[in-house]
N, C-alpha and C positions, 0 to 999 in steps of 0.2 A: 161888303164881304169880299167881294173882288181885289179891294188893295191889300185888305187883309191877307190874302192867299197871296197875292205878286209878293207882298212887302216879305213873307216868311218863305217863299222861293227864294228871292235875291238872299236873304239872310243866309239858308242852306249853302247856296253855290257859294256862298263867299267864305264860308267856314269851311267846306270841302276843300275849296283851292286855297285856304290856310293850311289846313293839313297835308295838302299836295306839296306846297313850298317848304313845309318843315322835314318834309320824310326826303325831298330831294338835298336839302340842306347839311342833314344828318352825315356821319359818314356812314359807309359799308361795314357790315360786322367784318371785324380783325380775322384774317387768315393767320390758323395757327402756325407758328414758328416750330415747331417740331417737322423732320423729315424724314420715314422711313425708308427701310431700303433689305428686302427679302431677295436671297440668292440660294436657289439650288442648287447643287453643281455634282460632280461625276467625277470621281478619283481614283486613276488606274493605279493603285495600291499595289507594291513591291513590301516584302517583309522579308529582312535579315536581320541575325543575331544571334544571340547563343540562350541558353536555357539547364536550369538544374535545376533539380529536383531532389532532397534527403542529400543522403553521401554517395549519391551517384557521379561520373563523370560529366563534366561539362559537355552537352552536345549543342555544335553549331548546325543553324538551318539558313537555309536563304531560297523561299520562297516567290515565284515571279505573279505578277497579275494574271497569265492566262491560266493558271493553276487555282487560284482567287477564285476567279470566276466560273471557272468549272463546278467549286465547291459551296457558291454558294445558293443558300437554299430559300432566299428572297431578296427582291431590290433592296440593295442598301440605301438607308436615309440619308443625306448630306444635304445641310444648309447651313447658311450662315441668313444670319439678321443685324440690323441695327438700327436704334432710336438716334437723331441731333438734334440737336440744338445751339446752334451756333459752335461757341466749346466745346462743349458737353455733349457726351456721347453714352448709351449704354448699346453693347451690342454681346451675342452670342453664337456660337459655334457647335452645330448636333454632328455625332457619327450614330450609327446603328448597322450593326452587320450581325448575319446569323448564316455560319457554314458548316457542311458537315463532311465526311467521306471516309470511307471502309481501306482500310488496310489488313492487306494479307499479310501473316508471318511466314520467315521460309520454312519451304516444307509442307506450306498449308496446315500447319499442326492447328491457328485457329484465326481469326480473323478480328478486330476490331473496328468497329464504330464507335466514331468522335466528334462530337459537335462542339461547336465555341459560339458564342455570341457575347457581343462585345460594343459598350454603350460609354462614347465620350460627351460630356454636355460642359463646355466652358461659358462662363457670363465672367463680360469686364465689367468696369465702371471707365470713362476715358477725359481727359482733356487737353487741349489742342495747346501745345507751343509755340507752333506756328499756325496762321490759321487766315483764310480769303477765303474768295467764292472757289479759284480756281485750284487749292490746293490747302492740304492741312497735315500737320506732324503733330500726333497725339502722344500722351505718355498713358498705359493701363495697368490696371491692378484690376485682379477678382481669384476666382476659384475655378479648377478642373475638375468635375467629378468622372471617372473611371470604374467601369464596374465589366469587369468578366463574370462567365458560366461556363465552366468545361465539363463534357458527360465522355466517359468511356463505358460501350457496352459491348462486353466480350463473346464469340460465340465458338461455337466447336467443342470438340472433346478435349477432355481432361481437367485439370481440378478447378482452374481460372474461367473457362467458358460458362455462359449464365449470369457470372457476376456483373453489376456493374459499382462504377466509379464517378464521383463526380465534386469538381470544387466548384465555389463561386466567393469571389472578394468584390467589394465596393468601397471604395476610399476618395478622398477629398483633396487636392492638390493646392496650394498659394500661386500665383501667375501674375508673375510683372514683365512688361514689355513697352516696345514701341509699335505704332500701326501709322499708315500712311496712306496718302494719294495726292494724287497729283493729274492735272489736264495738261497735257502732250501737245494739243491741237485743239478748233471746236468737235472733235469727235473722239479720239482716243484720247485714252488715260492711262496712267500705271496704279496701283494695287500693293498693297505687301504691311505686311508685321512680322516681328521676330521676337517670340517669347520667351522665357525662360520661368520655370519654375519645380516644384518639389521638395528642395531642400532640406530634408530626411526630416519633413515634417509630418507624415503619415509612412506610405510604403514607398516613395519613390525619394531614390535619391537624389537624383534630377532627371528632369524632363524638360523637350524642349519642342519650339515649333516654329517655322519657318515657313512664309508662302512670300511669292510675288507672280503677278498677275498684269497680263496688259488685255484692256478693253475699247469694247468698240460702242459708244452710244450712238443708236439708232433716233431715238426722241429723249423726251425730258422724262421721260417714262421707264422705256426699255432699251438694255443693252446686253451684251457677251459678252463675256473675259475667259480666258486661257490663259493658264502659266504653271508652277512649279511648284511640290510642297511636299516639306521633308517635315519629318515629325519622328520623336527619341522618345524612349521608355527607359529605365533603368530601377527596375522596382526588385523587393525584395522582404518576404515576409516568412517566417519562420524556418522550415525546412526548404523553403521554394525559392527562384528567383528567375529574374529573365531580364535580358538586355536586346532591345530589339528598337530598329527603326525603320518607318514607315516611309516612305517617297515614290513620288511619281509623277506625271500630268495630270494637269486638270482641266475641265472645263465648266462655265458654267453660265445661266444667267440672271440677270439684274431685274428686277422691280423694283423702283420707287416709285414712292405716293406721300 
């Protein structure tokens, strides 16, 4: 009985330490090849341009960010995102703002309230023409969706006050460009794409968007970047139209995983 039990011990420990030497043997499960990369960022927003409306006269504006900010009536959204994979890239672009503010007419005859909110969401598709660990030049294609809400609500005497007014348009844009980066150092980098798109394929005649960006990596993780970014409208849909562009600094920062 006794060699019975040793003889089916030794058997055990010998098959254990077989499967011990296979599982060391084996490789590691593959770390996926995909690498994200979520960026917030902060854009002190300048707007000029002109604007018409029916068979009115073209009225030019040119609004500054401390006036922005005064009006608006929650943090604005701003990210950027993107999927790689070697070449292969998908990434996207969010705005979200919602401002409001009261104007007097002369005289005080009556007063309006006006809100705007205003929702850009761009998705590329990308692939790299040049392309290493330390730098890549991609070519992109995808779509801008665009959507405004404007509310006018009037108040005071006489026959306009009470009423209100309000449009809203949502339209789809074509977007082709380049995007880039490149490592500077083992810690800085540069940043930037130059799109174009619209091409009086919905309401925009052309649209356009410009950033570059220098960054600081902190770990393989996290980093900052600051830089510059101008951004064009040129839309136009029935009796309405508006030519405006968007620019300013930025800042923001990096998540990868």
């Amino acid at each position: 009985m006794l060699k019975k039990l040793a003889l089916a011990t030794v058997t055990l420990c010998g098959l254990t330490g077989l499967a011990n030497a296979a599982d060391l043997a084996s490789p590691p499960p593959a770390e996926s090849d995909w690498i994200f990369t979520l960026a917030p960022y902060g854009w002190a927003i300048g707007v000029n341009g002109s604007v018409q409306v029916g068979n009115s006269r073209t009225a030019d504006f040119n609004v500054g960010f401390s006036d922005i900010l005064k009006a608006l009536d929650a943090p604005p959204v701003m990210m950027v995102g993107q999927a790689r994979n070697g070449r292969f890239s998908i990434g996207g672009d969010l705005i979200w703002s919602k401002l409001s503010d009261n104007v007097q007419t002369p005289r005080d005859l009556f007063a309006v309230d006006g809100s705007l909110e205003m929702t850009s969401l761009t998705g590329v598709g990308g692939y790299s023409l040049l392309y290493d660990d330390s730098y890549n030049l991609d070519v992109v294609a995808g779509a801008r969706m665009w959507s405004f809400d404007i509310g006018l609500d009037v108040k005071g005497p006489g026959p306009l006050p009470g009423k209100s007014f309000g449009r809203s348009d949502t339209w789809l844009d074509p977007v082709v460009g380049l995007k880039g980066h490149t490592a500077i150092s083992p810690n800085f980098y540069l940043d930037g794409w130059a799109l174009i798109g619209g091409f009086n394929v919905s309401n925009d005649k052309l649209m356009w968007d410009v950033m570059g960006t220098v960054g600081y990596k902190f770990n393989e993780t996290f980093s900052m970047t600051a830089g510059y970014r101008g951004m064009g409208l040129d839309y136009s849909k029935k009796n309405a139209s508006i030519d405006a562009t968007f620019s300013g600094p930025l800042i923001g920062a990096v998540f990868k995983f």
